[in-house]
Biopython code that builds the backbone (N, CA, C, O; Angstrom):
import numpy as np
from Bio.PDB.StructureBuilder import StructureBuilder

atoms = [
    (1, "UNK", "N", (85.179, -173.405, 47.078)),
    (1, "UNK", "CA", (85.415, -173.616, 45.654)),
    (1, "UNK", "C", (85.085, -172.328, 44.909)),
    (1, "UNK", "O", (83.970, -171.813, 44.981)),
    (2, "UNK", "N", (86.236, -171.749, 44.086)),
    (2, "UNK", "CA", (85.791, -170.620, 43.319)),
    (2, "UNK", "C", (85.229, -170.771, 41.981)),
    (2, "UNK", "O", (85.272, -171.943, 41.605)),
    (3, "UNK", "N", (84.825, -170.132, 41.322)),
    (3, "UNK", "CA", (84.241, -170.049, 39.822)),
    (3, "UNK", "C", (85.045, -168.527, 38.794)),
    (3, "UNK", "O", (84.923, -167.303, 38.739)),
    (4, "UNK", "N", (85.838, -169.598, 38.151)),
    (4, "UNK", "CA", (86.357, -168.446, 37.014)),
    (4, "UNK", "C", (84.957, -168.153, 35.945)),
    (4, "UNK", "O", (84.473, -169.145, 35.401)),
    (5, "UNK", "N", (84.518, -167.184, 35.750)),
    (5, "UNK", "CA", (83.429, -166.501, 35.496)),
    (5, "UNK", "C", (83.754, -166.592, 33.916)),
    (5, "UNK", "O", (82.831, -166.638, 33.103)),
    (6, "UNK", "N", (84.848, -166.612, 33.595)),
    (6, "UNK", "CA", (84.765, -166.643, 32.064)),
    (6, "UNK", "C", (85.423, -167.714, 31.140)),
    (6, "UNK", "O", (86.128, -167.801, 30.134)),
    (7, "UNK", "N", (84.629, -168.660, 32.287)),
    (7, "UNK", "CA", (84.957, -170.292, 31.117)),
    (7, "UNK", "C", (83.196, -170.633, 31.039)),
    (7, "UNK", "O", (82.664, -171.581, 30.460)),
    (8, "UNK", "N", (82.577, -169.607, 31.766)),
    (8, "UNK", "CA", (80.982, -170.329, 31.082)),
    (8, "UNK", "C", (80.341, -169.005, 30.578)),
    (8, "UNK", "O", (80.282, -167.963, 31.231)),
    (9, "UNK", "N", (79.898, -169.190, 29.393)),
    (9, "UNK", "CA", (78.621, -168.213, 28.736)),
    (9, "UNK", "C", (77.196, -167.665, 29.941)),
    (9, "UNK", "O", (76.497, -168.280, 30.747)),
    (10, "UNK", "N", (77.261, -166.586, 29.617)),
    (10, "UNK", "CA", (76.213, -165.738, 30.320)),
    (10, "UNK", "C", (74.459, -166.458, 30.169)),
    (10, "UNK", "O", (73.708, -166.452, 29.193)),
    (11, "UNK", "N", (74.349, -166.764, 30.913)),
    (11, "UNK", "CA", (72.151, -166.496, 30.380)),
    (11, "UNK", "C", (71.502, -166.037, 31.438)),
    (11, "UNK", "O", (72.215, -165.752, 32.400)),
    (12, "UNK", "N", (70.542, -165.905, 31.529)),
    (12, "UNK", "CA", (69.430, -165.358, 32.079)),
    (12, "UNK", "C", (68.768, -166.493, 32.889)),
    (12, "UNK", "O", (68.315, -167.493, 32.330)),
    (13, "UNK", "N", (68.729, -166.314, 34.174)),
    (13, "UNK", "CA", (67.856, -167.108, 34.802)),
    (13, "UNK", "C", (66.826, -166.535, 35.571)),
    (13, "UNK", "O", (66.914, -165.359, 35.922)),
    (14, "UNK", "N", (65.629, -167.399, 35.944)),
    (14, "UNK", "CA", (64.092, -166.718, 36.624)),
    (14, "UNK", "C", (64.255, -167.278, 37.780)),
    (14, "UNK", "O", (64.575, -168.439, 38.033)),
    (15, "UNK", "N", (63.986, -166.269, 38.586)),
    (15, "UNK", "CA", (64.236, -166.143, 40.074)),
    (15, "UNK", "C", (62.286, -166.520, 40.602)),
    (15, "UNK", "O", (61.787, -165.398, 40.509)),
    (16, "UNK", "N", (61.354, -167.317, 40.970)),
    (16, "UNK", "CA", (60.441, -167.433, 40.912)),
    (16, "UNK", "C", (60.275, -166.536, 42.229)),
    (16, "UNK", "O", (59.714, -165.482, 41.931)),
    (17, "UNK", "N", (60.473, -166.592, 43.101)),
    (17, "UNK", "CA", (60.430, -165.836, 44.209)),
    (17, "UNK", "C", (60.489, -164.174, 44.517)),
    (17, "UNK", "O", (60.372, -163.621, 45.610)),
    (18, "UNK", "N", (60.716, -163.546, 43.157)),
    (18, "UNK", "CA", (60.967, -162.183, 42.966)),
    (18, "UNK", "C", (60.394, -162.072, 41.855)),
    (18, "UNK", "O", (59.974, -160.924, 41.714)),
    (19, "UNK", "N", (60.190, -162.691, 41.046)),
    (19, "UNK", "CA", (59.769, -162.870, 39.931)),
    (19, "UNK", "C", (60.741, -162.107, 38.540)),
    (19, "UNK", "O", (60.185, -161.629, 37.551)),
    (20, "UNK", "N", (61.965, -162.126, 38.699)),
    (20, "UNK", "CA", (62.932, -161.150, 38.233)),
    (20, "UNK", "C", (63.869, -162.476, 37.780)),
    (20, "UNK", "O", (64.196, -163.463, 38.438)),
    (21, "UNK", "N", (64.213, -162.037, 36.172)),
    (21, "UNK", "CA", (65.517, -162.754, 35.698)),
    (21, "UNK", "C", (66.855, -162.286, 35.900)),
    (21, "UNK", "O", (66.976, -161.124, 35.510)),
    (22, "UNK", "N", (68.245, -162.945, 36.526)),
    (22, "UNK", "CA", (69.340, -162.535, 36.658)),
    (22, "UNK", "C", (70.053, -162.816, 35.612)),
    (22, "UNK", "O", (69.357, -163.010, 34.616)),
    (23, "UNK", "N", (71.325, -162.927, 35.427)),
    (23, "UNK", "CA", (72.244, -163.404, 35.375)),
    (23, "UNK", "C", (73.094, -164.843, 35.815)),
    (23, "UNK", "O", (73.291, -164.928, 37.027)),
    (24, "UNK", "N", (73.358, -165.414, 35.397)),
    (24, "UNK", "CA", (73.950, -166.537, 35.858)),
    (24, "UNK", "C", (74.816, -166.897, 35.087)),
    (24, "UNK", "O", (75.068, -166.176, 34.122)),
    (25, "UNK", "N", (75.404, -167.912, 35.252)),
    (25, "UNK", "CA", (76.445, -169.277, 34.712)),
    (25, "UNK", "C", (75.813, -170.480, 33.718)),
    (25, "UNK", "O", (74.668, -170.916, 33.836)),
    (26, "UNK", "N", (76.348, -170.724, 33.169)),
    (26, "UNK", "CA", (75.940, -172.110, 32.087)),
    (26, "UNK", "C", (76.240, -173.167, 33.406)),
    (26, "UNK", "O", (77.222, -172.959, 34.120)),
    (27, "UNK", "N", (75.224, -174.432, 33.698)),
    (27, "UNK", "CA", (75.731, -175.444, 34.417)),
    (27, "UNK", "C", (74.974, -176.272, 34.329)),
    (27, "UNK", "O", (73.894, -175.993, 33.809)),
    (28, "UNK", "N", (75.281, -177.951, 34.911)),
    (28, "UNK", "CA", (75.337, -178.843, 34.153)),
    (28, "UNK", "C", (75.423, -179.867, 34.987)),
    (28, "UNK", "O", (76.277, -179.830, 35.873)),
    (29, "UNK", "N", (74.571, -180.952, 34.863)),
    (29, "UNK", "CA", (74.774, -181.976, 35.579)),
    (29, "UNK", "C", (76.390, -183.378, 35.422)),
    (29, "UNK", "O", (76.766, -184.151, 34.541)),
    (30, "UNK", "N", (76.782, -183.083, 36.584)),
    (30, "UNK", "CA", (77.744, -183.816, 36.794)),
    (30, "UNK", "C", (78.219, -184.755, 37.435)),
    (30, "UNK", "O", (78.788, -184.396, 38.465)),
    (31, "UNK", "N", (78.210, -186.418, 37.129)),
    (31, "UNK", "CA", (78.912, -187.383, 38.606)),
    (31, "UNK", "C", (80.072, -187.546, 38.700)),
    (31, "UNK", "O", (80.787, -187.532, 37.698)),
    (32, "UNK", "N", (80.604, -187.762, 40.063)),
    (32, "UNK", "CA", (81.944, -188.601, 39.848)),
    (32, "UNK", "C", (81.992, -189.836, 39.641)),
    (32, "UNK", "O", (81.400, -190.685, 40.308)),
    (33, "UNK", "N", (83.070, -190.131, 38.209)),
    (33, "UNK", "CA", (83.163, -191.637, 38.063)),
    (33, "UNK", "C", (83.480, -192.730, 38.612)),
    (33, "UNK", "O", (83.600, -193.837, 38.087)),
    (34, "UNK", "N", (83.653, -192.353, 39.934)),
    (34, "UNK", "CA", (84.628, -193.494, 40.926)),
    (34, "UNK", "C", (83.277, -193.629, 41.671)),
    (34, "UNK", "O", (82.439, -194.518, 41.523)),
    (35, "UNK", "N", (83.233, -192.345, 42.670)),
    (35, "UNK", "CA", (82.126, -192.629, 43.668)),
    (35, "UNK", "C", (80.542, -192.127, 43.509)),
    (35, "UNK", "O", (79.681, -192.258, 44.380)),
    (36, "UNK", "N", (80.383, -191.606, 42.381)),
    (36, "UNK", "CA", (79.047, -191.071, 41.806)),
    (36, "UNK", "C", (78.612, -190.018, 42.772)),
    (36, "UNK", "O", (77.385, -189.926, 42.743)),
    (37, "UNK", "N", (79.072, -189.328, 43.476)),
    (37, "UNK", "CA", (78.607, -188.179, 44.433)),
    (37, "UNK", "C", (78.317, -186.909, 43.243)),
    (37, "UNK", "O", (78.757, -187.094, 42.108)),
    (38, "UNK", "N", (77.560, -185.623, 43.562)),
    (38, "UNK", "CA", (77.196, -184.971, 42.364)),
    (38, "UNK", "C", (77.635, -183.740, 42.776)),
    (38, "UNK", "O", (77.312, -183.168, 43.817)),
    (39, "UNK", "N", (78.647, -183.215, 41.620)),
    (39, "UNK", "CA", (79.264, -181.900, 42.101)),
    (39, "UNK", "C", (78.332, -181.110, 41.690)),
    (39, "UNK", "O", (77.620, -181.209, 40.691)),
    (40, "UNK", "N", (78.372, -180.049, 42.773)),
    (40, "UNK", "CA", (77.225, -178.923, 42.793)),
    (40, "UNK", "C", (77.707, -177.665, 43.185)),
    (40, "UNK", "O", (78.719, -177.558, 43.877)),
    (41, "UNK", "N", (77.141, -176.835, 42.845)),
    (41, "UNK", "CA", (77.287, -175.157, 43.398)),
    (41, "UNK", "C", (76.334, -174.423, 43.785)),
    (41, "UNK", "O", (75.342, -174.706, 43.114)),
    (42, "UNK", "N", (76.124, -173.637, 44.509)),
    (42, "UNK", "CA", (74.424, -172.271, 44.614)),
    (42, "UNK", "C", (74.725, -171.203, 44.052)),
    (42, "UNK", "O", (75.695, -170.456, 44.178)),
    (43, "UNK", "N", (73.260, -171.153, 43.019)),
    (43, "UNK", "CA", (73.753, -169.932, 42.713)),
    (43, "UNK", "C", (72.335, -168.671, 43.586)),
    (43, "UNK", "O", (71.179, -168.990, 43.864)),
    (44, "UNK", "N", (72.974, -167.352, 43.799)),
    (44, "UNK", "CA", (72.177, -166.149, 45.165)),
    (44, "UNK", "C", (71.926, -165.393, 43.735)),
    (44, "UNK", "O", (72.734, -164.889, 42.955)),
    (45, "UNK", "N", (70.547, -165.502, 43.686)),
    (45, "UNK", "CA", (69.619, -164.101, 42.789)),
    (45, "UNK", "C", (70.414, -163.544, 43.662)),
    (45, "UNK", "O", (70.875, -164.078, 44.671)),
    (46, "UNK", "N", (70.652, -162.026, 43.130)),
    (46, "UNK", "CA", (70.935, -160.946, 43.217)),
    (46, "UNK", "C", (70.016, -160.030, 43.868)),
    (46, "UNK", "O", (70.385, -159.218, 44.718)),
    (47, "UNK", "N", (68.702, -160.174, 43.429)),
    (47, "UNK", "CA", (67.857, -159.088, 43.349)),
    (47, "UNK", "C", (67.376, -159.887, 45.069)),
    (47, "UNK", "O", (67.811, -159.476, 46.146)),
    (48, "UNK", "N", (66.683, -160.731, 44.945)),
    (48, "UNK", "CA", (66.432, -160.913, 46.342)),
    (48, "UNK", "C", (66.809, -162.360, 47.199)),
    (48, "UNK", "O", (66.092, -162.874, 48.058)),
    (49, "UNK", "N", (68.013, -162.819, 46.764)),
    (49, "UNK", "CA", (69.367, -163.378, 47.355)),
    (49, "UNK", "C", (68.818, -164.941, 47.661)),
    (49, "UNK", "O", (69.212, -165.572, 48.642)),
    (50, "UNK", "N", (67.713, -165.559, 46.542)),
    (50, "UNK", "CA", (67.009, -166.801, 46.966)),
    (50, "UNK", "C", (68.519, -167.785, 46.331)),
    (50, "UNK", "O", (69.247, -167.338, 45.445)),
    (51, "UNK", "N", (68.639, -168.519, 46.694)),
    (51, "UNK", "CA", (70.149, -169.721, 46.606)),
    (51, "UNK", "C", (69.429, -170.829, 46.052)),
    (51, "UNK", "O", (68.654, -171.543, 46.689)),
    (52, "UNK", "N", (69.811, -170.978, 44.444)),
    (52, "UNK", "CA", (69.429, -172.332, 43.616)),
    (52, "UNK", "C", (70.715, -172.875, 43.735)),
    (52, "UNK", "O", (71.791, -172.296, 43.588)),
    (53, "UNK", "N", (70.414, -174.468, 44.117)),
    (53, "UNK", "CA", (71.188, -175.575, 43.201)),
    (53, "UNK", "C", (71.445, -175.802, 42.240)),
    (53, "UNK", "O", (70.729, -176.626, 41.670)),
    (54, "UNK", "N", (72.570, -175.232, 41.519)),
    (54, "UNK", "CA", (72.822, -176.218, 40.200)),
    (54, "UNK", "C", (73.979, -177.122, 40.306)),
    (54, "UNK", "O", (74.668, -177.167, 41.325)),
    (55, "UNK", "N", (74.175, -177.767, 39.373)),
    (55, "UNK", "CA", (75.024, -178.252, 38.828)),
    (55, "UNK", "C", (76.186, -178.189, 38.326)),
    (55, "UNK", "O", (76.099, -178.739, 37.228)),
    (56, "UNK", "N", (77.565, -177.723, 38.546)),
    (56, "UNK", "CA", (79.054, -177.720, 38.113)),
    (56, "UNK", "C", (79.383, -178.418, 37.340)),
    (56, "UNK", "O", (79.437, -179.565, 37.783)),
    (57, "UNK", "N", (79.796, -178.289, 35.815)),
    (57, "UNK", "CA", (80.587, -178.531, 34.932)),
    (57, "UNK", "C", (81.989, -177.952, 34.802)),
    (57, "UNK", "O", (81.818, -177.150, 33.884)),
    (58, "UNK", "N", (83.069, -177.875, 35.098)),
    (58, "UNK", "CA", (84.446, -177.299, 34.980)),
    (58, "UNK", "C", (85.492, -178.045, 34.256)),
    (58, "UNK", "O", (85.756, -179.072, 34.880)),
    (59, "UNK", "N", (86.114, -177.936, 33.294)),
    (59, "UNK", "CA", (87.316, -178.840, 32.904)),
    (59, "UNK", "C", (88.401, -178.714, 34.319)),
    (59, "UNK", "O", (88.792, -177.718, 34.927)),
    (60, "UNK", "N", (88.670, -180.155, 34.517)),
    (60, "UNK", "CA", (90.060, -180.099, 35.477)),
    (60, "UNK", "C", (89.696, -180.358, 36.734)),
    (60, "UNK", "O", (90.620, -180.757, 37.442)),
    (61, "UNK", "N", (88.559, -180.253, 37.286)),
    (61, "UNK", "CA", (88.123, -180.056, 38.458)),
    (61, "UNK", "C", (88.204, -181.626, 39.016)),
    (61, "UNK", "O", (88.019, -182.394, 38.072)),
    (62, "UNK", "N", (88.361, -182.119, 39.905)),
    (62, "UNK", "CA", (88.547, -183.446, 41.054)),
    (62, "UNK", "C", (86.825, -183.551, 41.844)),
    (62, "UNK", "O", (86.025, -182.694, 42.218)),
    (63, "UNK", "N", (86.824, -184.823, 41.835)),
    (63, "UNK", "CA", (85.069, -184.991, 42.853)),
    (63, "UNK", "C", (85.761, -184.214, 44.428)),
    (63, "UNK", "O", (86.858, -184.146, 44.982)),
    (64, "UNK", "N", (84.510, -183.784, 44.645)),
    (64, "UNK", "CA", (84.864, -183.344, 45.961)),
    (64, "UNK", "C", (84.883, -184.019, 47.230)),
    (64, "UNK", "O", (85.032, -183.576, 48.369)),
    (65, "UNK", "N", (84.687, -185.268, 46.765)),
    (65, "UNK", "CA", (83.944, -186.013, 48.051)),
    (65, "UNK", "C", (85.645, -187.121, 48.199)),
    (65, "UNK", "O", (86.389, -187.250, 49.172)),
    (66, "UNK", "N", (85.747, -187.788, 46.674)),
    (66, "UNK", "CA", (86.944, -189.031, 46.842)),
    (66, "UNK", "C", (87.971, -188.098, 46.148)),
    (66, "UNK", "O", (89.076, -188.631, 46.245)),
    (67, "UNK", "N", (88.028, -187.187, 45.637)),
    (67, "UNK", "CA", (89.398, -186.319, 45.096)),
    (67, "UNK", "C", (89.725, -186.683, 43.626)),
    (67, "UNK", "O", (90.620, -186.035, 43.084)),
    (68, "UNK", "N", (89.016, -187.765, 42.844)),
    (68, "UNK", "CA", (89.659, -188.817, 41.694)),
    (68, "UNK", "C", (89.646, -187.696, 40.612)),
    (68, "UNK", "O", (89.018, -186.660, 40.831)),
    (69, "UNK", "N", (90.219, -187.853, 39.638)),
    (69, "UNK", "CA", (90.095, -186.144, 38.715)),
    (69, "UNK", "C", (88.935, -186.918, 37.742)),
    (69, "UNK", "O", (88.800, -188.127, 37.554)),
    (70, "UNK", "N", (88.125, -185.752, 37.177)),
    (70, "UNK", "CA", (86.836, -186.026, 36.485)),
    (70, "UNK", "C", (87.376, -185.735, 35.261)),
    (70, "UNK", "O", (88.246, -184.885, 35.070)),
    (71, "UNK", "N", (86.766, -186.574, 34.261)),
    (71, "UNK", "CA", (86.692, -185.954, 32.635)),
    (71, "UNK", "C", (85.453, -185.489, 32.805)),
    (71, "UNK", "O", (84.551, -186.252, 33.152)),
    (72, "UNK", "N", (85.261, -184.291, 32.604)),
    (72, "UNK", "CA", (83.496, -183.275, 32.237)),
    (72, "UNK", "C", (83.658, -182.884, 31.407)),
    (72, "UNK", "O", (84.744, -182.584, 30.914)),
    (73, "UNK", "N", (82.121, -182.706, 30.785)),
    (73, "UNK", "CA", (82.046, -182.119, 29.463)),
    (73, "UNK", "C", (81.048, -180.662, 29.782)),
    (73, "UNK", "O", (80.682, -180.156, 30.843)),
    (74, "UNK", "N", (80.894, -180.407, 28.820)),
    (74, "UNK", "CA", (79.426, -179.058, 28.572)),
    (74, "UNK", "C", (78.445, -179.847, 28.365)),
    (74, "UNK", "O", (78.334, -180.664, 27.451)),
    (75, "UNK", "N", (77.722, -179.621, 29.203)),
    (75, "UNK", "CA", (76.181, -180.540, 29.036)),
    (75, "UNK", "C", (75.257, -179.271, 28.301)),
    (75, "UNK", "O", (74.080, -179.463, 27.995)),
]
sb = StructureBuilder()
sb.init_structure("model")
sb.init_model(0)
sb.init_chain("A")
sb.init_seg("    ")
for serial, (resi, resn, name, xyz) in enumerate(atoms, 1):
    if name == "N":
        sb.init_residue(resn, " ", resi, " ")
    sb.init_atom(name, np.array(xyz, "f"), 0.0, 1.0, " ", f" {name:<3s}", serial, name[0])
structure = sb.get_structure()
């Protein structure tokens, strides 16, 4: 799954493990309405490549699990 980089606003996130703020994505907790599975993404600090879970918000995007198309919002 790719990420078009400029449908979400920039912020700053804390990497606890480096102790260094990156860059990241706006994201957002999301279910699917059919089968409630929770679309997700990782995001890799940069500085020393630790992989958080967040959350995927995208207009258009389908659950990944049953395919059903999602209405999402910006959380």
């Amino acid at each position: 799954m790719t990420i078009n980089h400029n449908q979400f606003p920039q912020f700053e996130k804390y990497c606890e493990q480096c102790k260094k703020y990156f860059s990241s994505q706006r994201m957002g907790l999301e279910q699917c309405q059919f089968c409630q599975s929770i679309l997700k993404i990782v995001l890799i600090c940069k500085t020393c490549q630790r992989r958080y879970t967040v959350y995927k918000v995208e207009p258009g995007k389908k659950c990944l699990t049953c395919n059903m198309p999602l209405k999402v919002k910006y959380l």
